[in-house]
N, C-alpha and C positions, 0 to 999 in steps of 0.2 A: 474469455471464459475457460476454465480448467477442464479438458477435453472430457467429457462423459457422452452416455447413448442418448439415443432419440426416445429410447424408452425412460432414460433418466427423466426429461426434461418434463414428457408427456406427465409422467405420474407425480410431479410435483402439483399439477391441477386437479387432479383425483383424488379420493379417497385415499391414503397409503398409510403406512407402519413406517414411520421415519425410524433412522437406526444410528447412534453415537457409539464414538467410542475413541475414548482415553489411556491414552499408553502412559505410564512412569519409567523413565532410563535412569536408573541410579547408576550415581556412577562405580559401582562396586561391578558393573554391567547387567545387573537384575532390571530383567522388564516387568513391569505390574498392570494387570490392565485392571483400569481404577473405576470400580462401580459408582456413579456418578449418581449427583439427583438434580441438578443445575448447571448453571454457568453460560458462560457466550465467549465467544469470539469476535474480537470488533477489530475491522479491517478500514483503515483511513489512510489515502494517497498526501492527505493535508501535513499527516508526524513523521515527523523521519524517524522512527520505527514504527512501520506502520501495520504489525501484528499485533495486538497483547491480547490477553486469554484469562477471566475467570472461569474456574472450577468449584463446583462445592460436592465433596463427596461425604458419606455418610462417618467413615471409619477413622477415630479418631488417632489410633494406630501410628496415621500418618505424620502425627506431629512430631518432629525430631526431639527426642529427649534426651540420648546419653552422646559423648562424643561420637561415638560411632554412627550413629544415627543421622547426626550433624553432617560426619566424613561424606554420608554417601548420598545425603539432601544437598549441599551446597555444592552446584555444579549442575545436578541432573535436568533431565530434559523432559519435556510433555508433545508429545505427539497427539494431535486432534484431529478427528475428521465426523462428519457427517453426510448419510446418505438415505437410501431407500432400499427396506424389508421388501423385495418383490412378492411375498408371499409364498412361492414355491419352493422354498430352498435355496434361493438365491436372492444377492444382496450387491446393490452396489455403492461405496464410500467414495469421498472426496472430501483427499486433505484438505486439513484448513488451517495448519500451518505445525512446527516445529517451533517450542518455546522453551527457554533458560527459566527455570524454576523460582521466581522471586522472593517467596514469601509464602508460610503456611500459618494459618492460623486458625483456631477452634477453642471449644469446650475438648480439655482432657480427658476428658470424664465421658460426655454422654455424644461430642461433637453437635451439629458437622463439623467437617474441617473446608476452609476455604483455601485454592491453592491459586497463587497469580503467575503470568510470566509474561514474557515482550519476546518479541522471535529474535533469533539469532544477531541479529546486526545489534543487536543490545552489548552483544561480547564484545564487538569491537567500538564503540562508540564507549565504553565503560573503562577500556584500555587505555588511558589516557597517555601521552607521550614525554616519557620522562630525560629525552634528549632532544635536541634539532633533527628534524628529522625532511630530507630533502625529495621530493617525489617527482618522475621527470620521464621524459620517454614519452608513454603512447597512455592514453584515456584509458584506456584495457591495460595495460601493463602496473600502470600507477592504482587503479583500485584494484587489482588483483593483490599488490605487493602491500597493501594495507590494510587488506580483508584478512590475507594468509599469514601477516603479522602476528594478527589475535588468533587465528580461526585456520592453523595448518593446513586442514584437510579439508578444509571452503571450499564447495564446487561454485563455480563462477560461469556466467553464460552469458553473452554479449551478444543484443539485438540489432546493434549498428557497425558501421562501417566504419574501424579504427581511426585515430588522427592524432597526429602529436600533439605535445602540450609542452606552452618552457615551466620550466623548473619553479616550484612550488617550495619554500621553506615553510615548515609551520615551527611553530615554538614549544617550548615544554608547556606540557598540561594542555595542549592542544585536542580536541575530539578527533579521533582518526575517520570516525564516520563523517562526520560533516565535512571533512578534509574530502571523503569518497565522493560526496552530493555535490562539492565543489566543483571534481573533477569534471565528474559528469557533466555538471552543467555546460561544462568548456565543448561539447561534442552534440550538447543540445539535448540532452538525455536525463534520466532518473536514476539513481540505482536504489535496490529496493531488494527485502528477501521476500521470496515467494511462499505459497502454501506446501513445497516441497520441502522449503529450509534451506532451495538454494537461494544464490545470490543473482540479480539480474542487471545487467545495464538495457535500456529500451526506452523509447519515446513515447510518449502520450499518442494512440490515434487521435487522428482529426474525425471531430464529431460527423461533418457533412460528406465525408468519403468512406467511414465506415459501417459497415453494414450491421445491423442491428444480431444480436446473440440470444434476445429472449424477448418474449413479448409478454406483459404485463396488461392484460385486459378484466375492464369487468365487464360485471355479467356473468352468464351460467358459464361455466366450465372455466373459468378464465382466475387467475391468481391474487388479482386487484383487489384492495381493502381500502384504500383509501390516497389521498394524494392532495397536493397544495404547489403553488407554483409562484416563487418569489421576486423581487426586483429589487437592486440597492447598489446604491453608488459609493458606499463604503470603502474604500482602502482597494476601489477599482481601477485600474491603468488602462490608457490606452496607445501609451506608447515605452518602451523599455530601450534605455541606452545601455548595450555593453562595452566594458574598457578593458585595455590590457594593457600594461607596461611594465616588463620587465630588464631591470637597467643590468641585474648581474650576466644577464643571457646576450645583454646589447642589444638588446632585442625595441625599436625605436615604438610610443606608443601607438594601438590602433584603438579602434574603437563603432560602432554601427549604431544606429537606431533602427530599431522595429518599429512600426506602428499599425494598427488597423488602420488597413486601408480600401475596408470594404464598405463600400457607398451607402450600404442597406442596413449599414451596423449600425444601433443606436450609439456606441463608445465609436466612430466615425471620429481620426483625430482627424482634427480641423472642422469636425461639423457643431451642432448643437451642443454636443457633452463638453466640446470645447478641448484643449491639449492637459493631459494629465501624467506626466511622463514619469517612471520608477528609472533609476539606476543602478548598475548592477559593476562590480569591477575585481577581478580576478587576474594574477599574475601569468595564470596558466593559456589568459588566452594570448597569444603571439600573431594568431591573422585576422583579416578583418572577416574570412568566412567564421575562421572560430567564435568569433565576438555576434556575429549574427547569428550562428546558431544558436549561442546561449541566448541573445536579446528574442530570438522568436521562441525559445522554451516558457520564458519567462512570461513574453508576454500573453501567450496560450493562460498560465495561470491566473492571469493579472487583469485580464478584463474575464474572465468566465464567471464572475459571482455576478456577475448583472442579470444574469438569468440562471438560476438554480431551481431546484425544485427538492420535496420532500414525500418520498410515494413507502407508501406501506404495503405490502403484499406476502403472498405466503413464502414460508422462505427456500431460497436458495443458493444454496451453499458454493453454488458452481461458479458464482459471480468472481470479478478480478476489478479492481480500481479500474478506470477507464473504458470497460466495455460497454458498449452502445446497447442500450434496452427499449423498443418501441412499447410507449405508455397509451392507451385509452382509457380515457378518463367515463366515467358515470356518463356524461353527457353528447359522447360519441365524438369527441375532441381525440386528436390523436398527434401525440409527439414525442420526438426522440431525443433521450436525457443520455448520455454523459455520467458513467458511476463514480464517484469519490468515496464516499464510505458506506456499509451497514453495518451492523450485528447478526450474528449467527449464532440464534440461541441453541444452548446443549439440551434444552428439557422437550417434550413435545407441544409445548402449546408456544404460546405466542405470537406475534406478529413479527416481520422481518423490514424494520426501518430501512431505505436505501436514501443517501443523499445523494444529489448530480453537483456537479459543481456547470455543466452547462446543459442548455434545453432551446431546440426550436420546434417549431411548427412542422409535422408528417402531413403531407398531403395525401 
């Protein structure tokens, strides 16, 4: 969760004066702060970019109309955040993300204008690679040098513990981002930009050692609106083999299997669900820890949809993919879900959708 106070958290169950607010960076370097009347912020661990940003603001203005106009719309940035009017003269916001400007469109005339964007790692994944281009060294070294590619002045922030990787060619017209998520994976890891607009390398918590960030209760004073709790063996794994073999590096092939191997797990390989294996195979991994790391990234993703759930509640903007939220349910049931995405609506009403991508039982 995006560090805010205790007072933050408290007054999201309260009564409050929720507070928006939309910045415009053209790139001429003019900021606009942009009187809004809508829009959301939808945040999902599932897209590899996994910010994008409706806006609808009233002033039609904004529609680029002469070249100049154009010059200093295509390019520019949208800085979002939402928080809480404490009433006193004070106010506190939390980013919710840094977005490339995609698309503006309206009524010239009478508007609104609706404005879109996808965060940052849009730039580099839109970069597409119009030579050979070889990535090599260290997990941090290799998406640093491909972020800073597109994006010079990228701050980059690594949540794990460095490790080499062999040599990676990709081809022209290659995605440099997916090339990034590649890396990653070789280290066991995500890279992802955050609500700041930086860049992140870091691992998925583990749902049963992480300690819960928000509690989600109904009843009086509590934020709950509603909730549902799914099951489905769809396109679920419960075991991931990763491969490596890199013959330019001499590097001889290696290769691991992951599997559930917790007795109590329904996806139990070798139990009832039976073996359902994903494979995964990348140049970059060279050892047999690298190839297990990536096989246990993978397979954290690959059996979690067995239990998902779909909880509504009032919103919270504070949220981050992965963070652990203890749910009670209507009926005094209580469990800890696993966040993958919601929406973070710009206007004050609404409800605030969260999906988990995992959920078990709180005792």
């Amino acid at each position: 969760m995006y560090p805010v106070s205790a007072r933050f958290l408290a007054s999201l169950a309260e009564s409050h004066t929720p507070v928006t607010r939309v910045q415009l960076f053209l790139t001429t370097g003019e900021v606009k702060e942009l009187e809004h009347t809508g829009g959301s912020v939808t945040v999902d661990r599932g897209q590899a970019i996994r910010r994008t940003c409706t806006v609808t603001v009233p002033d039609p203005a904004l529609i680029p109309r002469t070249p100049a106009d154009q010059l200093a719309t295509y390019g520019a940035r949208l800085r979002i955040a939402r928080g809480v009017d404490y009433g006193d003269g004070t106010e506190e916001l939390v980013p919710l993300g840094v977005f490339r400007l995609d698309s503006v469109d309206g009524d010239v005339s009478e508007g609104p204008v609706t404005l879109q964007g996808k965060d940052l790692s849009a730039i580099v994944a839109d970069d597409k690679l119009t030579a050979m281009y070889r990535a090599a060294g260290t997990v941090v070294g290799a998406i640093t040098a491909l972020i800073q590619r597109s994006i010079p002045e990228a701050d980059i922030i690594s949540l794990i513990g460095d490790t080499p990787i062999g040599s990676r060619t990709f081809d022209v017209e290659a995605d440099p981002w997916e090339g990034c998520r590649e890396i990653a994976a070789a280290a066991g890891a995500d890279v992802y930009c955050n609500a700041d607009g930086v860049f992140v390398i870091g691992t998925l918590p583990d749902l049963p050692t992480t300690e819960p960030v928000w509690a989600v209760e109904a009843g009086e004073g509590g934020v709950y609106i509603s909730g549902k709790r799914a099951m489905t063996s769809d396109n679920v794994h419960n075991g991931v083999m990763a491969r490596g073999e890199n013959a330019s590096d001499g590097i001889p092939p290696v290769s691991y299997l992951a599997v559930d191997d917790d007795p109590g797990s329904p996806t139990y390989w070798g139990g009832p669900y039976g073996r359902r294996p994903l494979f995964y195979s990348s140049s970059t991994l060279t050892t047999t820890a690298a190839c297990a790391a990536a096989a246990n990234l993978k397979l954290a993703a690959a059996k979690a949809p067995n239990a998902a759930g779909d909880i509504s509640s009032l919103p919270n903007p504070a949220l981050e993919p992965g963070d652990v939220i203890r749910v009670t349910h209507e009926d005094g049931t209580r469990e800890l879900h696993q966040v993958a995405s919601f929406s973070v609506p710009l206007d004050l009403g609404g409800d605030f959708p969260i999906s988990t991508i995992s959920a078990k039982e709180d005792a």
